[in-house]
C-alpha positions as CSV (number, residue, x, y, z in Angstrom):
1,X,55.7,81.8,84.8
2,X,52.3,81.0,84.2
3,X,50.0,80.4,87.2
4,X,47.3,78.2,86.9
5,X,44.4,77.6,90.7
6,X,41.1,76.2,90.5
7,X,40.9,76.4,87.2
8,X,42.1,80.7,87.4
9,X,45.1,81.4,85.3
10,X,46.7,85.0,86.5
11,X,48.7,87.0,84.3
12,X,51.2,89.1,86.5
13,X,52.2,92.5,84.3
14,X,53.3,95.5,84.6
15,X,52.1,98.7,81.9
16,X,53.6,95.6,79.6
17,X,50.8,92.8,78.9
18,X,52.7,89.7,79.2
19,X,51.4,86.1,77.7
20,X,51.1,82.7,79.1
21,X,54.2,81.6,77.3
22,X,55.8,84.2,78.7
23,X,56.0,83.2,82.1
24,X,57.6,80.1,81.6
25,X,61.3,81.6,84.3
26,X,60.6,80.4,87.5
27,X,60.9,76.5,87.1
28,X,57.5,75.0,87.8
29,X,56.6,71.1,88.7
30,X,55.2,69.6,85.2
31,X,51.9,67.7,85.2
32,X,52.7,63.7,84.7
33,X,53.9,62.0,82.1
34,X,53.0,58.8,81.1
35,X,55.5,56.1,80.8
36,X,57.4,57.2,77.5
37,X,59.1,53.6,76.9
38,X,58.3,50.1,77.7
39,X,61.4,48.8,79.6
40,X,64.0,47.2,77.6
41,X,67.7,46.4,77.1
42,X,69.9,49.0,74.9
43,X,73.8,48.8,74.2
44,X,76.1,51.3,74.4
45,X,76.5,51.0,70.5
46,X,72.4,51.6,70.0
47,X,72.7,55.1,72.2
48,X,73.7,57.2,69.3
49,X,70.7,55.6,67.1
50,X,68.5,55.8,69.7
51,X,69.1,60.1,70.4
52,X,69.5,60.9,67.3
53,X,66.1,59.1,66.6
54,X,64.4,61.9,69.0
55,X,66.7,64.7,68.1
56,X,66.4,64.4,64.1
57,X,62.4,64.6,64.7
58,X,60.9,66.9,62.4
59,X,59.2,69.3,64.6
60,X,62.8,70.0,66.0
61,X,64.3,70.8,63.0
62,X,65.3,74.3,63.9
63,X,65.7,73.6,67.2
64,X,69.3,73.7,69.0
65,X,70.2,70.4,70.8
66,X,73.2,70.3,73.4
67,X,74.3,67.0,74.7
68,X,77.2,65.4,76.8
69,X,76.4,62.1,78.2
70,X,80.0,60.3,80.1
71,X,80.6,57.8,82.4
72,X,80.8,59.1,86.0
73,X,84.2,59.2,87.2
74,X,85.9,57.6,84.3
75,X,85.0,60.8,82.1
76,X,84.1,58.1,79.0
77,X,81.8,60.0,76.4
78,X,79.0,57.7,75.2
79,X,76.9,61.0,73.5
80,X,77.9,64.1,72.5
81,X,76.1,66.9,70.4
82,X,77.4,70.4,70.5
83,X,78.3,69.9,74.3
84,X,81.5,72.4,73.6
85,X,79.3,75.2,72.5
86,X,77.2,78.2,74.5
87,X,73.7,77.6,75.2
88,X,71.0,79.8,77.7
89,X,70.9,77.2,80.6
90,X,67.9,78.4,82.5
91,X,67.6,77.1,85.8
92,X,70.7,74.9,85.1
93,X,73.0,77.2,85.9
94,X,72.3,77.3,89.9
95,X,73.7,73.7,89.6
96,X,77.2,76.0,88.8
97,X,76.3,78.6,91.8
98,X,75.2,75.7,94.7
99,X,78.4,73.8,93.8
100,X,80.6,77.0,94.4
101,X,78.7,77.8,97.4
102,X,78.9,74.4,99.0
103,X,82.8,74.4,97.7
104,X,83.8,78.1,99.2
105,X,81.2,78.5,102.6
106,X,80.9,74.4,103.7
107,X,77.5,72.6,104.5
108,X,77.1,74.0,108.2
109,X,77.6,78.0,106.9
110,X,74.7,80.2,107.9
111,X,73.2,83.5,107.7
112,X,73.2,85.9,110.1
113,X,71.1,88.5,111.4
114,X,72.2,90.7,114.0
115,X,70.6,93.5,116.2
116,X,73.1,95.7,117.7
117,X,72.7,98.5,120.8
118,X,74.5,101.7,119.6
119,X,75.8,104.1,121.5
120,X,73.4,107.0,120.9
121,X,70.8,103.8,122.3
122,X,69.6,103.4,118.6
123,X,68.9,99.6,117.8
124,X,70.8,98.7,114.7
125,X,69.7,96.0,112.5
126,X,72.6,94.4,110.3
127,X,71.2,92.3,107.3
128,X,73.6,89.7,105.5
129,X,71.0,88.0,103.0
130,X,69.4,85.5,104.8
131,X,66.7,84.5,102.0
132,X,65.1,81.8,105.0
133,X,64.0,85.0,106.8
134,X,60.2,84.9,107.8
135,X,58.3,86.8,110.2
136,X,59.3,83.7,112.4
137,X,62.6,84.7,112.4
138,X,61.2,88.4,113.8
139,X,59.6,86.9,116.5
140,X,62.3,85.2,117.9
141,X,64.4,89.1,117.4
142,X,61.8,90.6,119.6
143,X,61.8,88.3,122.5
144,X,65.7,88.2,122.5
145,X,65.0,92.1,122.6
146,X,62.2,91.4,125.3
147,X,64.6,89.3,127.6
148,X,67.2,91.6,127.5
149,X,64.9,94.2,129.4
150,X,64.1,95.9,126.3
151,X,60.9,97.8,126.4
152,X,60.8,100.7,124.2
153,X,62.9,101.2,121.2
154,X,64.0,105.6,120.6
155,X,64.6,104.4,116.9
156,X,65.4,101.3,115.0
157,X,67.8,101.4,111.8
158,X,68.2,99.5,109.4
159,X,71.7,99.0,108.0
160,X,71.6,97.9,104.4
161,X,75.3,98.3,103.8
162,X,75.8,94.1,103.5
163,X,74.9,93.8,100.0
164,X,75.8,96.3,97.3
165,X,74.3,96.7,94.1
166,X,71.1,96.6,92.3
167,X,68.2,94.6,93.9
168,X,67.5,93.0,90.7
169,X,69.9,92.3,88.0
170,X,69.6,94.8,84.9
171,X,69.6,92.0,82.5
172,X,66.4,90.2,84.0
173,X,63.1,91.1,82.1
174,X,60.4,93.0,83.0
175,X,57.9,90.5,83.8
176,X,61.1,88.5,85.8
177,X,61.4,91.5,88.3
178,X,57.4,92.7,88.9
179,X,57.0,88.5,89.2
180,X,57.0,86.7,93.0
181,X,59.9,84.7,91.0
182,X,62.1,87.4,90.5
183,X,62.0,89.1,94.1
184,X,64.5,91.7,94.7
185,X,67.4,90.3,96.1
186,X,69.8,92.6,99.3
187,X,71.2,92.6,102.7
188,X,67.2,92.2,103.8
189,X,65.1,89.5,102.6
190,X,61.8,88.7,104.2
191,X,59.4,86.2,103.5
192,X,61.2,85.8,100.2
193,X,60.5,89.9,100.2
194,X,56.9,89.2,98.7
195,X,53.6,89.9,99.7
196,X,50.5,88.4,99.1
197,X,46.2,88.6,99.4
198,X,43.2,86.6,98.2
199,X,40.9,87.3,95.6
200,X,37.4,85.9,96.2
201,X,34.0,85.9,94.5
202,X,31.4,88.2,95.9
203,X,27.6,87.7,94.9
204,X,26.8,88.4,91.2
205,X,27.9,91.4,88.8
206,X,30.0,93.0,92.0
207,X,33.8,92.8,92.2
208,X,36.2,90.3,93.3
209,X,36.6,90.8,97.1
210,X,40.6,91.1,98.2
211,X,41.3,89.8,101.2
212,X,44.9,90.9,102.8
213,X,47.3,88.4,104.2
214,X,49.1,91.5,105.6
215,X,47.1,94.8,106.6
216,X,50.3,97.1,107.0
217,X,51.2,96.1,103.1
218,X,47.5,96.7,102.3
219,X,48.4,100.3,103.0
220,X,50.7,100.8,100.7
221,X,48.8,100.2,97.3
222,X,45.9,101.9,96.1
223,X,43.9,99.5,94.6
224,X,41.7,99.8,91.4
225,X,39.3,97.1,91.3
226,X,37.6,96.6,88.1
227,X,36.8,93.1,88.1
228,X,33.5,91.2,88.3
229,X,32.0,88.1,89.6
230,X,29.9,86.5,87.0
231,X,27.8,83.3,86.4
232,X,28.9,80.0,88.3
233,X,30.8,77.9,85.8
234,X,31.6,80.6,83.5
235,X,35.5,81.2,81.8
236,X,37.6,83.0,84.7
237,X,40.2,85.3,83.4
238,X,42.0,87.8,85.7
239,X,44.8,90.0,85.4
240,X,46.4,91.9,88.2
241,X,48.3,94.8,87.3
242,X,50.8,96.9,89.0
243,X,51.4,100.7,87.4
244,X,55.0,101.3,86.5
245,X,55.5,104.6,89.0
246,X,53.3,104.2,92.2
247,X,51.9,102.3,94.1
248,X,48.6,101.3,92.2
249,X,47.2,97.9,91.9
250,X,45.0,97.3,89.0
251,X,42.3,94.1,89.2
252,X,41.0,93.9,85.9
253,X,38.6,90.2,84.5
254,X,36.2,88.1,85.8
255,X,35.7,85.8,88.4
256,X,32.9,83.0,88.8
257,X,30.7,83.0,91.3
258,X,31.7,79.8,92.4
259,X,35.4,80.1,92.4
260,X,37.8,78.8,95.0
261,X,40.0,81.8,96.7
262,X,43.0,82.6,94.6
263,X,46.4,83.8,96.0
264,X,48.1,86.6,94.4
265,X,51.9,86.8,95.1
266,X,53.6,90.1,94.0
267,X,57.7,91.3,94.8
268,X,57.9,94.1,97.7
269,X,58.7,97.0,96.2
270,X,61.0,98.3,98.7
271,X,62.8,95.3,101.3
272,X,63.9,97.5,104.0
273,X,61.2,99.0,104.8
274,X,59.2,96.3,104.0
275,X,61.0,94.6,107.1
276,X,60.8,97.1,109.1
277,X,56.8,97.0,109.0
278,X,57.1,93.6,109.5
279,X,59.3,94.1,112.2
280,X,57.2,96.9,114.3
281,X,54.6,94.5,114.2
282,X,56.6,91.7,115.9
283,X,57.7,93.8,118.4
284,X,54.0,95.3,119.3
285,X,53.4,91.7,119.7
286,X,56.0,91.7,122.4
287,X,55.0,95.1,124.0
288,X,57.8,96.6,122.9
289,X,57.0,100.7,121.7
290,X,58.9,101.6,118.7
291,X,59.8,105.4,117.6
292,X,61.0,106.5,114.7
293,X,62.8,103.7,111.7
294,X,65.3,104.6,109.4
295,X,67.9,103.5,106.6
296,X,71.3,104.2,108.1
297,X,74.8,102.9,108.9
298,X,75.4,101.5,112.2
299,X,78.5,103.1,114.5
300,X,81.3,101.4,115.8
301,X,81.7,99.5,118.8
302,X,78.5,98.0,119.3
303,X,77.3,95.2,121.4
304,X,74.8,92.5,119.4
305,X,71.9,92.5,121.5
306,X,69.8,89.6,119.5
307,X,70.6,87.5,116.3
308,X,68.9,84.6,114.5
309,X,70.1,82.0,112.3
310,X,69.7,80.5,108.5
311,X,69.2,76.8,108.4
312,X,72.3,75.6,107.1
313,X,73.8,75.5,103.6
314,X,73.1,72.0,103.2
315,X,69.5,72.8,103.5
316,X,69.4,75.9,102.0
317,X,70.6,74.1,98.9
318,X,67.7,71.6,99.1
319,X,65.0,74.7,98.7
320,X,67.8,76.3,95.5
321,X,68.1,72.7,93.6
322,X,64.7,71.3,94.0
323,X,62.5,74.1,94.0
324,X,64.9,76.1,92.0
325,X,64.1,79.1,94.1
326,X,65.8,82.3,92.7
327,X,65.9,84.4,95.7
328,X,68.2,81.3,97.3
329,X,70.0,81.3,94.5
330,X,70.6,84.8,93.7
331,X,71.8,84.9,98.0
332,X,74.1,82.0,97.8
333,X,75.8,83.8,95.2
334,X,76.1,87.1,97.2
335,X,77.4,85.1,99.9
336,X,80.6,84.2,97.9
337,X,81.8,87.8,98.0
338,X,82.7,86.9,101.4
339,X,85.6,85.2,100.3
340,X,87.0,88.5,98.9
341,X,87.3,92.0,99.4
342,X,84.7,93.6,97.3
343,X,86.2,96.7,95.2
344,X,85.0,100.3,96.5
345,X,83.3,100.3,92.2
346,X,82.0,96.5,92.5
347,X,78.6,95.1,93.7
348,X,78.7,92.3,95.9
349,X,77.2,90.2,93.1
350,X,80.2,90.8,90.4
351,X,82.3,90.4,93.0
352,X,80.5,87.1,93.8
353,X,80.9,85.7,90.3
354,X,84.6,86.4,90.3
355,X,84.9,84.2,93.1
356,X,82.8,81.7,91.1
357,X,85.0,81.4,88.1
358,X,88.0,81.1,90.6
359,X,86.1,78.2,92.7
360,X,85.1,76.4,89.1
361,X,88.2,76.4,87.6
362,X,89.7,74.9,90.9
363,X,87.5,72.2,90.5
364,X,88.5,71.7,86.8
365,X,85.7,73.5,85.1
366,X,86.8,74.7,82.0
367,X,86.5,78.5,82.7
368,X,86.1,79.6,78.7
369,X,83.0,77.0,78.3
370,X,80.1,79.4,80.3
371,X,80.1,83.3,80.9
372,X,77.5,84.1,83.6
373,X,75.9,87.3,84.9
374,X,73.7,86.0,88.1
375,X,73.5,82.9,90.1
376,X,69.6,82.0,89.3
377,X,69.6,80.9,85.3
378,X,66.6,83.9,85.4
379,X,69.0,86.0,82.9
380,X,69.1,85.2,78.9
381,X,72.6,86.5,78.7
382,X,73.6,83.4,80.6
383,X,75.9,80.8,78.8
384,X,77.3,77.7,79.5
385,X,78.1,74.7,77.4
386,X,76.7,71.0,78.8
387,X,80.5,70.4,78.6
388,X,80.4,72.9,81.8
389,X,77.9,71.1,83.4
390,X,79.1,67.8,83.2
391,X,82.5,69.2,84.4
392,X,81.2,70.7,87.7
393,X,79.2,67.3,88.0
394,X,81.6,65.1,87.3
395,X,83.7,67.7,90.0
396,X,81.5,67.5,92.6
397,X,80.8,63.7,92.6
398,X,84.5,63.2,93.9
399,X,84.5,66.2,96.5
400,X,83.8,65.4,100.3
401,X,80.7,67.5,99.6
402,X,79.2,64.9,97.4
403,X,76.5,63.7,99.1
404,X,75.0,66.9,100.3
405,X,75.3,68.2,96.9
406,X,73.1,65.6,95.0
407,X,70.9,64.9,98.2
408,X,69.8,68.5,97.2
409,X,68.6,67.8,93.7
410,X,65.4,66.3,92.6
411,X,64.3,63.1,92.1
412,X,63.0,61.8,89.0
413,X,59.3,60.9,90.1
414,X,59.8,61.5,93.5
415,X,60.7,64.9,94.8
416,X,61.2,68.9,93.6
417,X,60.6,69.8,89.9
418,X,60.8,66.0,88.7
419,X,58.3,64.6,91.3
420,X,55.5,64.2,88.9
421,X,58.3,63.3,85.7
422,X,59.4,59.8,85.1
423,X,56.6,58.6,87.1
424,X,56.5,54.6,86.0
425,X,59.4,54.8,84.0
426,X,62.6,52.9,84.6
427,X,63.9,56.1,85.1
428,X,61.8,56.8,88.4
429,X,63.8,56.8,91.8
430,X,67.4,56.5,89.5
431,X,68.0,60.2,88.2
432,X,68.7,63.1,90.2
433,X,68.9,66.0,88.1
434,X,68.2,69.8,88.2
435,X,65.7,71.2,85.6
436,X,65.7,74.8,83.7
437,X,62.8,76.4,82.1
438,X,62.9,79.8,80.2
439,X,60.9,80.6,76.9
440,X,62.3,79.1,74.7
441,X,65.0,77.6,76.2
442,X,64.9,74.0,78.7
443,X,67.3,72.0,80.2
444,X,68.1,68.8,82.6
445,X,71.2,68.2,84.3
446,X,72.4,65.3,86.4
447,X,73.1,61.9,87.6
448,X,71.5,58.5,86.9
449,X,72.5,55.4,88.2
450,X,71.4,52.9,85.9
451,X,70.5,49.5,87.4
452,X,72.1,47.2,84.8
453,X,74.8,50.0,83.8
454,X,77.8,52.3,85.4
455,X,76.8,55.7,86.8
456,X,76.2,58.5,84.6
457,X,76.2,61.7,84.2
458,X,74.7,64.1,81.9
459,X,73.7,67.4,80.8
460,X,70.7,68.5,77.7
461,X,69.9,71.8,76.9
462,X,67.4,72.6,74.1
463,X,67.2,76.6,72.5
464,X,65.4,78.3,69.8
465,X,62.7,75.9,70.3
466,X,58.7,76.9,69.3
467,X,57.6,74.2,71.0
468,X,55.9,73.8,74.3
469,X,58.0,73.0,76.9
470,X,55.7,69.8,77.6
471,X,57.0,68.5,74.1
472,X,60.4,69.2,74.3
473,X,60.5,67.7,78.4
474,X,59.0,64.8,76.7
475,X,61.9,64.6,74.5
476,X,64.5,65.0,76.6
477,X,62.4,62.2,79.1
478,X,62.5,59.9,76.6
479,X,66.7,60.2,76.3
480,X,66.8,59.7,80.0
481,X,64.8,57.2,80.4
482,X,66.7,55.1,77.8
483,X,69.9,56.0,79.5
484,X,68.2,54.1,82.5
485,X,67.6,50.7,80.0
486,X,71.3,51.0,79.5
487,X,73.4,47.6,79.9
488,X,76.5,45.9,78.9
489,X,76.4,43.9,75.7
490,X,78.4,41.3,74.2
């Protein structure tokens, strides 16, 4: 995803130089767009005129539309273009992932973190995914540990066991995984397992100063500063590199003298003992002495000496849907394996999107019509059809969880990804839809409740497209926003 502060754009790479168009995979909220119709009355008849109109446009003619427009609840097709065949979703498919999660684990399921006393006395942290974890969370460990007369610690391990598997899927790209969007996801996830300092402008020709958030993390790198603070006013261009094998930080560009503080946000490189950095900290806060910290399995019969809490699902899904935060997403779909006995040859994520399929076709989603491999949308070997989609839409409108489910997407002009979309169109306040942005490939999935009209529902994916994602949005705005003009004609 491209960054843009103060005017500093930040390319994020890794021994690979990545471009701005490149970092189009963590959804991002688009600047405003103006009103793209004038309101006005269209028939039911007129819809198919009125798409094809902005599909057939010249500078889409090698792009790949997918459309499925119905009626919600009655399952009435007023548009469809290729909505039976495979597209890469982007961002859409957490819609699949958050409707499985709310469908298997319920609205009140939550995370849990637990400390356990061993006993050898050894402290034994158990992680379970909790991707709301902050150093918030640690606090509140370390006076539970404080209360219960805990003063020193022999040795605190970390038991990793939760999750199995990769940290980061093997078919996300290189700039996904060395990118704060495409954290690594296990049992332990801390502050969204990133990390994060300010670069500010010293006085002319010297180097941008970097100013840690964290001075444990600032440790851990060995930074090579080759940047330089120039003129006031002047073009700011800097890259921040990471080498692929150690722990080297490279600050390359320049910097005006003038410049607000920018915030760099990089992946940890290694979770667990990432938290456990983060964790010695909290409890030096407390005056509790730590010894030694490990990566280990915890014995039987233990007693839980402290635990904290996720938020619940409902909310959890707010932060997946309308942010369309990976790391939630990628951890709601772990979560799934709970509802199975993982194989002693599966990770917990495969064994997650088996219970996926099962959950989807349950609720009537046609399992042949999308293949996936993770639960973010961050992976191009995704597939799924708009007929998918709208099937899971359509599913979860008549499910008890129906309510929680679309309070957690975002608004069109109000809220999440869409809050500065639609602004003063008739679609504003009426949609609620979840985007998708890859290179490449962009999509918008959802409901719209048109005033003069029955509910719809809807799904548009575009791929294979050259053209900036602000064009094609403003395509795919201007078929929404005419689905909100609908009305019924004599």
């Amino acid at each position: 995803m491209s960054k843009k502060s103060s005017g500093v754009f930040l390319l994020l790479f890794f021994g690979i130089h990545i471009s701005i168009n490149q970092q189009l995979a963590k959804a991002q909220t688009p600047t405003p767009t103006a009103p793209t119709t004038p309101p006005q009355t269209i028939c039911p008849a007129q819809l198919k005129t009125t798409i094809d109109a902005v599909t057939n446009r010249p500078l889409f003619s090698r792009v790949r539309w997918g459309i499925l427009i119905q009626n919600l609840g009655s399952n009435q097709i007023l548009y469809s273009q290729d909505a039976q065949k495979y597209f890469t979703p982007a961002s859409n498919t957490k819609l699949l992932t958050t409707a499985a999660a709310l469908q298997q684990l319920g609205e009140n399921y939550r995370f849990r973190t637990s400390i356990y006393r061993g006993s050898n006395n050894f402290l034994y942290v158990v992680g379970r995914g909790d991707p709301s974890l902050t150093d918030t969370q640690l606090t509140i460990l370390a006076k539970q540990l404080k209360q219960k007369g805990i003063n020193q610690i022999q040795q605190l391990v970390v038991d990793d066991r939760y999750i199995r598997g990769d940290l980061v899927p093997s078919s996300w790209q290189w700039e996904d995984i060395y990118s704060d969007y495409g954290a690594p996801v296990g049992s332990f996830i801390l502050n969204q397992n990133t990390f994060n300092f300010k670069l500010l402008p010293q006085t002319l020709g010297k180097p941008a100063l970097i100013s840690w958030t964290d001075a444990n993390e600032a440790r851990q790198w060995r930074v090579i500063n080759q940047s330089v603070t120039t003129a006031q006013n002047q073009p700011i261009s800097i890259n921040v590199t990471r080498e692929l094998s150690g722990n080297v930080l490279r600050i390359q560009g320049q910097f005006a003298a003038n410049s607000q503080p920018y915030l760099v946000t990089l992946p940890v490189v290694d979770p667990n003992y990432y938290f456990l950095r983060r964790f010695r900290s909290a409890l030096a806060a407390e005056k509790i002495t730590l010894g030694k910290t490990s990566v280990g399995i915890n014995a039987n019969n233990q007693q839980e000496v402290a635990a904290v809490q996720s938020p619940p699902l409902s909310q959890l899904l707010i932060e997946t849907n309308q942010n369309s935060n990976n790391l939630y997403a990628e951890a709601l779909l772990r979560a799934l394996a709970s509802k199975k006995p993982v194989l002693p040859n599966q990770t917990t994520a495969d064994a997650a999107l088996e219970v996926l399929q099962t959950t989807l076709t349950q609720m009537g989603v046609n399992s042949t019509a999308y293949a996936l491999v993770d639960g973010s949308g961050l992976s191009r070997k995704n597939l799924i059809s708009p007929e998918a989609l709208v099937q899971a839409l359509q599913a979860m409108a008549k499910s008890p969880q129906a309510s929680v489910f679309r309070a957690s997407l975002p608004v069109a002009g109000v809220s999440g990804t869409l809050k500065n979309r639609f602004q003063n169109t008739p679609a504003a306040g009426i949609v609620q839809a979840k985007t998708g942005t890859l290179t490449g490939a962009i999509s918008l999935s959802g409901y719209i409740n048109p005033p003069k009209y029955d509910p719809l529902v809807f799904s548009i994916i575009v791929n294979q497209t050259e053209q900036p994602a602000t064009i094609v949005r403003k395509a795919m705005d201007e078929i929404v926003v005419s689905l909100a003009q609908l009305q019924r004609c004599q």
